[in-house]
TIVORO-644406 format. One record per atom (N, C-alpha, C, O, CB): x, y, z. Coordinates in steps of 0.001 Angstrom, whole numbers, plus 500000, padded with zeros to 6 digits. Glycine has a CB too. Layout:
N
XYZ...
// end
This chain:
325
384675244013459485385635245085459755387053244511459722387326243589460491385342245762461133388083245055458783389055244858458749390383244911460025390205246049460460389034245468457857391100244558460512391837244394461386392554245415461935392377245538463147392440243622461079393407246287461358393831247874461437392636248759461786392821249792462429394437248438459970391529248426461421390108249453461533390165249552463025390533250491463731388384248744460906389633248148463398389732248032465178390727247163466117390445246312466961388413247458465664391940247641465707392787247192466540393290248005467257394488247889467518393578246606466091392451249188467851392910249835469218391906248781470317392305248266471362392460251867469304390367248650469644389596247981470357390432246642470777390563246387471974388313247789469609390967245834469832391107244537470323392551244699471399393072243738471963391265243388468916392881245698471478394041246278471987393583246694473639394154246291474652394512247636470947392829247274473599391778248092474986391050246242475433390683246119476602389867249873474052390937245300474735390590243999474898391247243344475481390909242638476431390418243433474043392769243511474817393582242336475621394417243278477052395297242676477666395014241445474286394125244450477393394793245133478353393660244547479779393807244146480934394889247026477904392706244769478969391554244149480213391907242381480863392087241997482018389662244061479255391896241657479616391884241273479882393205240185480436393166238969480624391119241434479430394161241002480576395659240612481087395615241034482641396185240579483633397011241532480180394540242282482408394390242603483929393649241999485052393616242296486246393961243671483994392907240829484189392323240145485036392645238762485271392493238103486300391227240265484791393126238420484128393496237120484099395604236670484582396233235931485340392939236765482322395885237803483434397394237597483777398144236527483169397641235999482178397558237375485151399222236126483573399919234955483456399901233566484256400880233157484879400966235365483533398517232797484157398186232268484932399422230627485504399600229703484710396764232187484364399917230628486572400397229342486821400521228418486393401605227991485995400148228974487359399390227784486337398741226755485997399220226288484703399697225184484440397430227007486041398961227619483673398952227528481880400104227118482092400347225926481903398764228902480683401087227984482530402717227709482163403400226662482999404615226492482905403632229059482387402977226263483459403419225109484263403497223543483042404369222678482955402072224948485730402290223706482318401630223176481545402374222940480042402784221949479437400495223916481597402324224359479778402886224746478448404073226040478141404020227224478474401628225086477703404739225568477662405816226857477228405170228315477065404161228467476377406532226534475670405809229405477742405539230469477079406032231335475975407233231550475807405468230969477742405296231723475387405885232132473950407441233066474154408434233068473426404548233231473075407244233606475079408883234125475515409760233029475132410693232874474344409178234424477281409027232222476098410234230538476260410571230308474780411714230559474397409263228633476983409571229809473856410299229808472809411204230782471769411998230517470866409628229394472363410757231882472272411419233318471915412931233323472242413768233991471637410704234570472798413098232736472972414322232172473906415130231492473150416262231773472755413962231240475065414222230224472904414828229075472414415482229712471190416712229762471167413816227832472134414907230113470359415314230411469128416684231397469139417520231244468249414095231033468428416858232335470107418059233393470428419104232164470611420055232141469829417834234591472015418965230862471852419937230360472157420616229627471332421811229338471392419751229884472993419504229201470224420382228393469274421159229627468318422214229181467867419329227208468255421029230348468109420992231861467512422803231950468041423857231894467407419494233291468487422604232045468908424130232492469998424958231049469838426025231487469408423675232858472204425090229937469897425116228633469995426240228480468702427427228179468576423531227892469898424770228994467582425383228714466343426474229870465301427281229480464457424137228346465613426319230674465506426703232495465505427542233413466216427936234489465765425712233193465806427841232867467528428432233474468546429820232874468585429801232026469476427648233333469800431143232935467964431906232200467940432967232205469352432238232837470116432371232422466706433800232000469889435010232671470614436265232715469786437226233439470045435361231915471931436187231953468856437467232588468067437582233702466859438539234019466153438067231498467485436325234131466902436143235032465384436325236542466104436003237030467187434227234811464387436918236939465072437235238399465366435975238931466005434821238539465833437645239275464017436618240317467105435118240809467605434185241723466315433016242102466390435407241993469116435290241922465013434257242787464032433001241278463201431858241446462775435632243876462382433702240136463239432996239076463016431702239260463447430634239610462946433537238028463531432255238803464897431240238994465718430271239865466109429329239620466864431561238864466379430560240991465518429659242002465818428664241933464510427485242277464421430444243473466075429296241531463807428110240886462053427477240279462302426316240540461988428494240029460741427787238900463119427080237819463283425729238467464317424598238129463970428123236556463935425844239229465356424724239453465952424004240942465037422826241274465168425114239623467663424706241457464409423375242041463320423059240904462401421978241235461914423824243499462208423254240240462109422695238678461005421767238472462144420575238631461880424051236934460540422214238012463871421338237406464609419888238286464866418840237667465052422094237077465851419918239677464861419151240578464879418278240629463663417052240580463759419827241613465110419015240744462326417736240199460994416922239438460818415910239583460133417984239800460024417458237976461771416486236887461427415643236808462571414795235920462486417132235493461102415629237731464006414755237658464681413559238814464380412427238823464865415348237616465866414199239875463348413049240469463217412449240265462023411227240135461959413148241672463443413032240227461225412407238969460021411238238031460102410198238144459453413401237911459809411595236869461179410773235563461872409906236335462524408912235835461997411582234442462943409330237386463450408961237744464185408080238255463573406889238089463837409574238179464859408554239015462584407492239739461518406434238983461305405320239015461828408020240034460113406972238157460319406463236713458970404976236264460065403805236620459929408253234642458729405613235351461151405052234840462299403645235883462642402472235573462434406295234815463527404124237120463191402747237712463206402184238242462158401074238765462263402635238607464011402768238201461122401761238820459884400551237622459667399370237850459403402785239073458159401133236403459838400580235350459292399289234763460314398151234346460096401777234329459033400130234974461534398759234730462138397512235618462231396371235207462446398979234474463317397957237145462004397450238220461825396418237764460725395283237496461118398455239295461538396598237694459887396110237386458722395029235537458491394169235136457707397632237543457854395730234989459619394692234153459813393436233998460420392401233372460194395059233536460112394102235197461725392993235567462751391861236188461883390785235590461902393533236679463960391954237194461203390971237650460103390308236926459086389314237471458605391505238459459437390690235647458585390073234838458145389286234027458534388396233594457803390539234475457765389469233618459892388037232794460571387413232769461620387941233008462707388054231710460669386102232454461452385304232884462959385478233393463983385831232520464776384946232225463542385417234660464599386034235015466078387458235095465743388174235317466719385752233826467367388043234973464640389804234982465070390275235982465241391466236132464968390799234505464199389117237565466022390102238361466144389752238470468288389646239434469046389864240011464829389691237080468493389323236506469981391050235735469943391708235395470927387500235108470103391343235654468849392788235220469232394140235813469033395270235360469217392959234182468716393671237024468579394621238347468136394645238693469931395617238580470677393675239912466740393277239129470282393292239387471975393860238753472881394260239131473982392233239323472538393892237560472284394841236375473461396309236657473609396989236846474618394882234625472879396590236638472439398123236416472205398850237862472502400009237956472907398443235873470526398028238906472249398084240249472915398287240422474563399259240748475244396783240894472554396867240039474896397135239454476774398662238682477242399519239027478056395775237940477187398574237683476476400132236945476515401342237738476867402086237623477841400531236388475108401381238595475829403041239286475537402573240355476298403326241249475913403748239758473737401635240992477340401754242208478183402040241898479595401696240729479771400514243023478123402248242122480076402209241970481822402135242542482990402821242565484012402912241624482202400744243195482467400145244105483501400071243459485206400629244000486161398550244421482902399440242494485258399130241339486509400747241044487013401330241569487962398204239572485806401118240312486324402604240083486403403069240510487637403008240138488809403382240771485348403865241994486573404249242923487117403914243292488252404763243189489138404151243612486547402452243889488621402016243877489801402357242876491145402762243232492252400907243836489488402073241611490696402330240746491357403347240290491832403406239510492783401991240182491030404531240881491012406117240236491811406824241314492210407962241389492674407287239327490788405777242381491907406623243611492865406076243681494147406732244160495072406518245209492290404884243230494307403813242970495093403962241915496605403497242150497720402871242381494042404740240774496165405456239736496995406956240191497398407504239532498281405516238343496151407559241119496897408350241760497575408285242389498871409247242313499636408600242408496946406996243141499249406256243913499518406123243032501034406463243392502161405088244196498411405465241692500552404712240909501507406076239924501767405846239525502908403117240124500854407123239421501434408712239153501634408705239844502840408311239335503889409888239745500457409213241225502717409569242065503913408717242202505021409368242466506032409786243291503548407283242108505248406475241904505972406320241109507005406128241271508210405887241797505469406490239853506001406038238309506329407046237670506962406831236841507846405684237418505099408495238081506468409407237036506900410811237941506398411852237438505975409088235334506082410517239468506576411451240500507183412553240511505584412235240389504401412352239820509049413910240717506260414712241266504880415295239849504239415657239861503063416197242514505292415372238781504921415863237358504169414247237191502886414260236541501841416025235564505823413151237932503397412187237665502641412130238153501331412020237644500216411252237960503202412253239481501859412376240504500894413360240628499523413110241078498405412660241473501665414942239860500260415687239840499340415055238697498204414935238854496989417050239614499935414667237400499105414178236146498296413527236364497169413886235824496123413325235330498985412176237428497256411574237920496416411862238739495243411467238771494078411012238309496943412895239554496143413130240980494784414202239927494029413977240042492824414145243103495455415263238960494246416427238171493277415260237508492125415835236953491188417564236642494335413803237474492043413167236869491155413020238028490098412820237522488994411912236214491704413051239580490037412773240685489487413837241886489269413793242957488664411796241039490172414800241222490031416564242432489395417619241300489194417569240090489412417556243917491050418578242105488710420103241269488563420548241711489222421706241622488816421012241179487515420591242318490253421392242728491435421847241821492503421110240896492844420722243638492061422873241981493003422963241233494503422293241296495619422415242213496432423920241417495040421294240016495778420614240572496505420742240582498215420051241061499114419609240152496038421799239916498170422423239859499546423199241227499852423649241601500936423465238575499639423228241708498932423864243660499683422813244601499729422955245771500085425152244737498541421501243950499277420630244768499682420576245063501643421036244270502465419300244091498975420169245855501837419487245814503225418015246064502944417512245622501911420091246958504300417031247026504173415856246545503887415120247618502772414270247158502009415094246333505269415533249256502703415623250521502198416107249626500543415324249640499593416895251779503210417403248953500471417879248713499110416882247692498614416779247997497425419428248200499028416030246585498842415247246119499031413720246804498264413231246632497148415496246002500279413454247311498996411929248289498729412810249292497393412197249311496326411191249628500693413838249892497418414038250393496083414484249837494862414455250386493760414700251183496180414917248653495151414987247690493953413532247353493295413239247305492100415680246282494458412689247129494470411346246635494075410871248050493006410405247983491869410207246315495672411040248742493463410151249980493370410936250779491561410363251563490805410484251232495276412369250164491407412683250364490430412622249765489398412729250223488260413356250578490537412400248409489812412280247406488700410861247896488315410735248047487100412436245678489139409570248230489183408103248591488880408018249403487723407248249060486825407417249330490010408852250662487592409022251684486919409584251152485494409261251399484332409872252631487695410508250361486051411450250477484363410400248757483528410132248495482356414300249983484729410159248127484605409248246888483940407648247768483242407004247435482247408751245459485562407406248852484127405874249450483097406481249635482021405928249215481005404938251015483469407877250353481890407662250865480153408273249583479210407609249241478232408789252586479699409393248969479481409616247626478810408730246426478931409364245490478443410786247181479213407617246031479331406878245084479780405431245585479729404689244632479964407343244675481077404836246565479542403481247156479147403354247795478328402737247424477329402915247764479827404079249421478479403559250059477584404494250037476079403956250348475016403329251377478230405963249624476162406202249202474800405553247897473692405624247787472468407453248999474967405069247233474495404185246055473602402557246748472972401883246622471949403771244490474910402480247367474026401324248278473965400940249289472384400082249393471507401679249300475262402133249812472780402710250923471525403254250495470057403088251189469054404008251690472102404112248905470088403970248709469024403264247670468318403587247261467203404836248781468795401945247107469241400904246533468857399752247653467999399187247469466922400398245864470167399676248814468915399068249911468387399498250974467037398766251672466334399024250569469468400624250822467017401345251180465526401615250227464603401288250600463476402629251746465634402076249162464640401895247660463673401338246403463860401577245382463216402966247153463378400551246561464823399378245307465024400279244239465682401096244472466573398581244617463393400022243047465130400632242035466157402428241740465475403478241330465970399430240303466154402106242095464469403934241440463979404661242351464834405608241888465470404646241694461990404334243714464962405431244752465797405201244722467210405793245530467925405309246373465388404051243501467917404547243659469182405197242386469415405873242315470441403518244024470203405102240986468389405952240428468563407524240554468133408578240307468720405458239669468320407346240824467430408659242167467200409536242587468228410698242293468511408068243608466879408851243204468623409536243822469565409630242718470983410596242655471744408758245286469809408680242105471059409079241030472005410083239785472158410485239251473192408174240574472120410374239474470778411569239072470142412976239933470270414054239352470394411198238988468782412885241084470235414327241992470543414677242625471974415657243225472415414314243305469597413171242139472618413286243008473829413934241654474928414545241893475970411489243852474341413578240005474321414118239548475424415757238991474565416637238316475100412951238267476253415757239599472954417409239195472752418166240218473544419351239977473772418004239264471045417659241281473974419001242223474601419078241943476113420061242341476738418789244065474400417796241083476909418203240682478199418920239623478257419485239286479298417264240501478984419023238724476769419808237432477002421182237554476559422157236915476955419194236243476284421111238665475490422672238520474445423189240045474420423974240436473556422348237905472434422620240983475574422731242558475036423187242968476290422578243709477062421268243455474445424791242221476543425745242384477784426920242978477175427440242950476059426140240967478599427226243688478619428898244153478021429679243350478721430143243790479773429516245804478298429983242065478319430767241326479010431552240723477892431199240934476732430063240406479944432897239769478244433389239422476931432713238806475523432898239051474331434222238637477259431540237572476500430965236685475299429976237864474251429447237502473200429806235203476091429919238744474592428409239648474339428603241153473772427813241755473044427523239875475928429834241614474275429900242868473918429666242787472595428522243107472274431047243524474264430486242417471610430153242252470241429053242028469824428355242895469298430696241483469752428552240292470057427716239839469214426697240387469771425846240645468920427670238514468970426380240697470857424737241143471610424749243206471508424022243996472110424729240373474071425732243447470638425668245223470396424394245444469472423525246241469826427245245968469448424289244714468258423060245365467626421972245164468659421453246209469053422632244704466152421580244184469109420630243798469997419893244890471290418752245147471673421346242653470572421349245329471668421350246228472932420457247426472075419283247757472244423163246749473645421457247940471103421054249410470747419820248917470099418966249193470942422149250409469721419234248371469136418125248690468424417086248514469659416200249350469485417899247737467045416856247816470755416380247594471755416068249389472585415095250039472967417432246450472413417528249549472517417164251329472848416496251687472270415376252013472664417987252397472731417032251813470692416012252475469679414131252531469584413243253377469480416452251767468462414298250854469715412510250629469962412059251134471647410836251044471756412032248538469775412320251329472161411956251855473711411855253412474052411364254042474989413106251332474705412699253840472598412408255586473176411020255574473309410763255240474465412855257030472019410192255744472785409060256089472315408186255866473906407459256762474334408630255118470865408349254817474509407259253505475392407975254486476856407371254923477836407878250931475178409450254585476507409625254929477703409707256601478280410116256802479424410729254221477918409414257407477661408943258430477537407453258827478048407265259617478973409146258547476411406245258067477204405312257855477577404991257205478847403962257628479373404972257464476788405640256247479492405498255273480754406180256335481836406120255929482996406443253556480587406718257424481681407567258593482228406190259320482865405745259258484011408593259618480897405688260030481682404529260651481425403089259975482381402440260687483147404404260507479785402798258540482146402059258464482826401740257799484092400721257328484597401603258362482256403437257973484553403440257225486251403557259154486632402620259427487381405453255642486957404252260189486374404003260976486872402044261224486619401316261328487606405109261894486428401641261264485591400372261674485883399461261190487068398591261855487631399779261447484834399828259934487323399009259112488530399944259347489976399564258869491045398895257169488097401091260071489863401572260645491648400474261069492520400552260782493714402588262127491705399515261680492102398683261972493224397664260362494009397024260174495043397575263293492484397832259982493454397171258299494090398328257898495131397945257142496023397042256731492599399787258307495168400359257438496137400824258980497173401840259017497867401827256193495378399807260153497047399976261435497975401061262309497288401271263415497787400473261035499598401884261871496023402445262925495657401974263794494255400858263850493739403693262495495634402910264273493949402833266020492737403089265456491314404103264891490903404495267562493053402056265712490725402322265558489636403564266674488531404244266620487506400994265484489331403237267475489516404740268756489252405929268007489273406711267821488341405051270091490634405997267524490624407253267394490988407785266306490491409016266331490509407410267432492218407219265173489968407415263753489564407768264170488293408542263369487768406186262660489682407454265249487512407124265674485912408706266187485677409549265790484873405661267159485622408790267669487138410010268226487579411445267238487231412294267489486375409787268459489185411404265727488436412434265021488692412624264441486931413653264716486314412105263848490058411658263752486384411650263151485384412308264056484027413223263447483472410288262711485324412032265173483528412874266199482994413997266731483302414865266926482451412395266993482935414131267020484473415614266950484955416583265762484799417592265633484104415593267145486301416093265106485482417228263781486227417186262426484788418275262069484337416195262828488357416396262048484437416180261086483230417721260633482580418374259602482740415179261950481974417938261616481947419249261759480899420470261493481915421411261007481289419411263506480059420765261663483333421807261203483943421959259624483874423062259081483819421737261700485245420622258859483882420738257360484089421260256979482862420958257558481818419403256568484439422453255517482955423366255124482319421968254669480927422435254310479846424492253888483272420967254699481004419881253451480422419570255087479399419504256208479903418133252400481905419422254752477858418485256259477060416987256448478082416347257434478447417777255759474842416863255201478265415177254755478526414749254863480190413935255609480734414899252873477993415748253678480833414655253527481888415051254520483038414470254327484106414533251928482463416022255636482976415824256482483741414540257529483793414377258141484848416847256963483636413531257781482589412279258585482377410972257864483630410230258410484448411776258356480440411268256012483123410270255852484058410591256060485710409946256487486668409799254514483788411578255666485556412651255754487135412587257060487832412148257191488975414461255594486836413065258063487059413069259509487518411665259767487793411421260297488877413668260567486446410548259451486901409276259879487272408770259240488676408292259882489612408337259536486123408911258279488640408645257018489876409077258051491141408509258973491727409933255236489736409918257630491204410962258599492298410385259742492754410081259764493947412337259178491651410059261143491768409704261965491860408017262025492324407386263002492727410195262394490866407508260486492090405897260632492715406705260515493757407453261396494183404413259506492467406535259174494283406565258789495732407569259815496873407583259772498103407161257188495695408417260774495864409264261535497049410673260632497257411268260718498331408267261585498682411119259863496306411954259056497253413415259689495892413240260621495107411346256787497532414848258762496012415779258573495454416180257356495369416456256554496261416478259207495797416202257233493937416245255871492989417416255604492303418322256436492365415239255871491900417557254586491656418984254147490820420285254572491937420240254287493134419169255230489054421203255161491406422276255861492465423238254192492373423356253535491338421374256511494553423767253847493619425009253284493885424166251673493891423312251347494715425922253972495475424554251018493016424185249411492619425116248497492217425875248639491258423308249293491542425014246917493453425977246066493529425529244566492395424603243859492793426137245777495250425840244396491793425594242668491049426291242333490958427347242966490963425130242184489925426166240728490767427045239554490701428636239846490187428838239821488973426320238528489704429825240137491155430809240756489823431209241716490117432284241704490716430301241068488500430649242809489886430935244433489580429691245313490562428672244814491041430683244821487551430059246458490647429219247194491403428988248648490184430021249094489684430029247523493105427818249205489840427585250745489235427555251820490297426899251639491323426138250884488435428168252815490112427555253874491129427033255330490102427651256295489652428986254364492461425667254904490039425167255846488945424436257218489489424163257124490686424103255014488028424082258389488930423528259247489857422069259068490335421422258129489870423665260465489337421573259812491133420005259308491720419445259967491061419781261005490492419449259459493175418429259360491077417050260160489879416258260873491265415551260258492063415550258560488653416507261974491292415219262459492330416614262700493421416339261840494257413570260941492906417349263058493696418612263337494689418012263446496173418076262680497135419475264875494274417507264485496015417181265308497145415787264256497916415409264471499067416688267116496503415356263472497290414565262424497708415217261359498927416385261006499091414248261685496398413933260991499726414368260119500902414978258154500310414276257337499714412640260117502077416352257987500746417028256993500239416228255874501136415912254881500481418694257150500371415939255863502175415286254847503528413729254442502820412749254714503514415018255987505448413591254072502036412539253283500979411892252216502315412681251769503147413563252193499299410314251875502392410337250987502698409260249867502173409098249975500957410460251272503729408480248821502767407420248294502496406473249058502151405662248554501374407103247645503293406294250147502477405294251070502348404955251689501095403958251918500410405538251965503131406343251885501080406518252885499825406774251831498839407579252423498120407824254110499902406644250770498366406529249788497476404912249629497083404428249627495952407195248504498098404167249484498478402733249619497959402137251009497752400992251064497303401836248936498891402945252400498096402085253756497341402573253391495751401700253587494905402748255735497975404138252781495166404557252423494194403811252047493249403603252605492172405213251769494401403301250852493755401798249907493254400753251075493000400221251205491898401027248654494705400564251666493745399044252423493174399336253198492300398427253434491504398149253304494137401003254083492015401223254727490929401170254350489878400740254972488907402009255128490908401902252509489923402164251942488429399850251356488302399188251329487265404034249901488502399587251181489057397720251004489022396855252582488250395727252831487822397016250873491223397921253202488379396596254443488145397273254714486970396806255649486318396291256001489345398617253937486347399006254170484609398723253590484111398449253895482950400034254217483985398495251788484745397908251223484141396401252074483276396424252385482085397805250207485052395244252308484175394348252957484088394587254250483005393446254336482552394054253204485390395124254972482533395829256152481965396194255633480932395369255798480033396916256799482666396985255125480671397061254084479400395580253241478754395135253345477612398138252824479963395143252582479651394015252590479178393053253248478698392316252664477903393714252290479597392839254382478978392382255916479168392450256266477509391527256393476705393606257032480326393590256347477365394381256663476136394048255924475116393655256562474139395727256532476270394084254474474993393507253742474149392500253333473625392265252706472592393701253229474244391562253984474901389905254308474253389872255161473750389331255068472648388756254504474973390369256487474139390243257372473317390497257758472234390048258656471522390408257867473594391376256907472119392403257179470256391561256207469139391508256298467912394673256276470250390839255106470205389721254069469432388789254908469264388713255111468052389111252717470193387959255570469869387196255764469621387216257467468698386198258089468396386609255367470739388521257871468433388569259338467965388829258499466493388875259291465552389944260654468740388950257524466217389540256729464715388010256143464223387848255487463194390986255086465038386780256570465304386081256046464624385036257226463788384363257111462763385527255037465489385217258215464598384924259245464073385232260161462722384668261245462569385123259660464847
// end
C-alpha cells in the first residue's frame, strides 16, 4: 500500500503514540531535537541575511529569500525521507516516529499541567516559575488569577499551533507539509517580531505563519468548544464566545482557540498583558466571564484540551476509514 493510501492511519499512529510516549527527557537530553536543528538553520539564516545596515525594503527581501529556502529545505527533506520510508522494511514505522516527534500532545499537557502543581505545591513564586517556561510574558506581574490564565491560554493557543496544525498539514501533504510547516511555525517564534531587528526581515515569516494556521486554528476553536461539557461547561456558549469574540484578538488565529477555551470553562481570557518591555491591553475573549482564574480551573482546562485531543482523534479515524471505502 502506497503512502497517501494510508496516511490518515499512520497519522491516527503517531497521535497515539505521542500520547503515550511524548517528548521523552531522557531522548533530548541525549540528542538534539529536530526543532533544535530547525533552529539552527533559521539562526544562521538571520546571522547571514539579516543585515543592520540594509534598507528595511532589503530587508524585508532577505526574509522572503529566508522564507523560500526554509520551505524549499523542508519540503526536499520530507519528500525524501517520505519516499525512503516507502522503500524499506517497516519504513512507514518511521514516518510514525517522526510524526510523534513534531506533535505535542503529552508536552503540552504536561507544562500546563506543572503550572497547575507550581501553584499548589509552592503557591504563586511556583506558579510563576512554571508558567515563564510556556509564555513571553512577565511573569513577575502575574499574580495568582494572571497565573492560572496564562496557563490556561497558552493550553488553547499551543492545541492549535502545536497539535492540530501539524496534524492538518501532515494529513493534507504527508510529512514534507508537516515539516513544513514546522519549519515556519518555529521561524515566526524566532524571527516573526515587531521589534527593530525583525519587523522587516521576520514579516514574511509572521504572515505566511498566519496564513498556514487559519485552517488548524479554526478547527482547534471547534473542538475545545465541542469537549466544554467535560470541564461542566456549554458547548453553546463556548461555540457563542468563540464566534463572537475571536476576531477582536490582535492574533487572525489564536483568539478562535482562546475565545473557545474561555467560553468552556466560563472564564475571561487574553484582555490586559505585561512582557518584558511593553505591556498589550487587548479585549477579553469571553468579557462577561470570571477574571479570578485559578488552579482549578487550569485542571477543568486540561480535561477540555483531553477531550480534543480525543475529537481530533475521532476525526482521523473517521476520515481513514471513510477513504477506505
Amino acid at each position: 500500500m502506497l503512502l497517501y493510501e494510508n496516511a490518515l492511519w499512520l497519522l491516527l499512529a503517531a497521535l497515539i503514540l505521542d500520547g503515550i510516549v511524548g517528548d521523552p527527557d531522557w531522548l533530548w537530553r541525549r540528542l538534539p531535537h529536530p526543532v533544535v536543528w530547525i533552529g539552527k538553520v533559521i539562526s544562521a539564516l538571520d546571522q547571514a541575511l539579516n543585515r543592520k545596515d540594509w534598507r528595511p525594503q532589503t530587508r524585508r527581501v532577505a526574509g522572503i529569500v529566508t522564507l523560500l529556502i526554509l520551505l524549499v529545505g523542508s519540503i526536499a527533506l520530507g519528500f525524501l525521507v517520505q519516499e525512503f520510508a516507502t522503500a524499506i522494511p517497516f519504513g512507514e514505522f518511521l514516518i510514525v516516529v517522526i510524526a510523534a516527534v513534531l506533535i505535542a500532545q503529552k508536552s503540552l499537557y504536561e507544562h500546563v499541567a506543572a503550572v497547575r502543581i507550581g501553584l499548589l505545591n509552592n503557591g504563586l513564586a511556583g506558579g510563576q516559575q512554571a508558567v515563564a517556561m510556556i509564555v513571553g510574558r512577565d511573569p513577575n506581574s502575574l499574580d495568582e488569577a494572571g497565573v492560572s490564565r496564562a496557563a490556561i491560554e497558552s493550553c488553547a493557543e499551543n492545541f492549535s499551533d502545536g497539535i492540530v496544525a501539524p496534524v492538518f498539514w501532515f494529513a493534507v501533504l504527508g510529512l514534507p507539509g508537516l515539516i513544513a510547516y514546522k519549519a515556519v511555525n518555529t521561524a515566526d517564534s524566532m524571527i516573526g517580531h515587531k521589534n527593530e531587528i525583525y519587523t522587516d526581515f521576520g514579516w514574511a515569516s509572521a504572515r505566511f505563519d498566519d496564513l498556514i494556521n487559519l485552517p488548524a486554528s479554526r478547527l482547534s476553536g471547534m473542538f475545545l468548544a465541542l469537549a466544554a461539557p467535560l470541564a461542566g461547561g456549554s458547548v453553546r456558549k463556548s461555540f457563542s464566545a468563540m464566534v463572537r469574540d475571536a476576531k477582536q484578538h490582535r492574533s487572525p488565529n489564536a483568539g478562535w482557540p482562546e475565545a473557545a477555551m474561555a467560553g468552556a470553562l466560563g472564564l475571561a481570557l487574553a484582555g490586559q498583558r505585561t512582557y518584558p518591555g511593553y505591556t498589550v491591553d487587548d479585549p477579553y475573549m469571553n468579557a462577561n466571564g470570571r477574571r479570578d482564574a485559578t488552579a482549578d480551573d487550569i485542571s477543568r482546562g486540561l480535561k477540555v484540551l483531553v477531550g480534543a485531543y480525543g475529537i481530533e482523534a475521532a476525526l482521523v479515524l473517521l476520515l481513514a476509514v471513510l477513504f477506505l471505502i
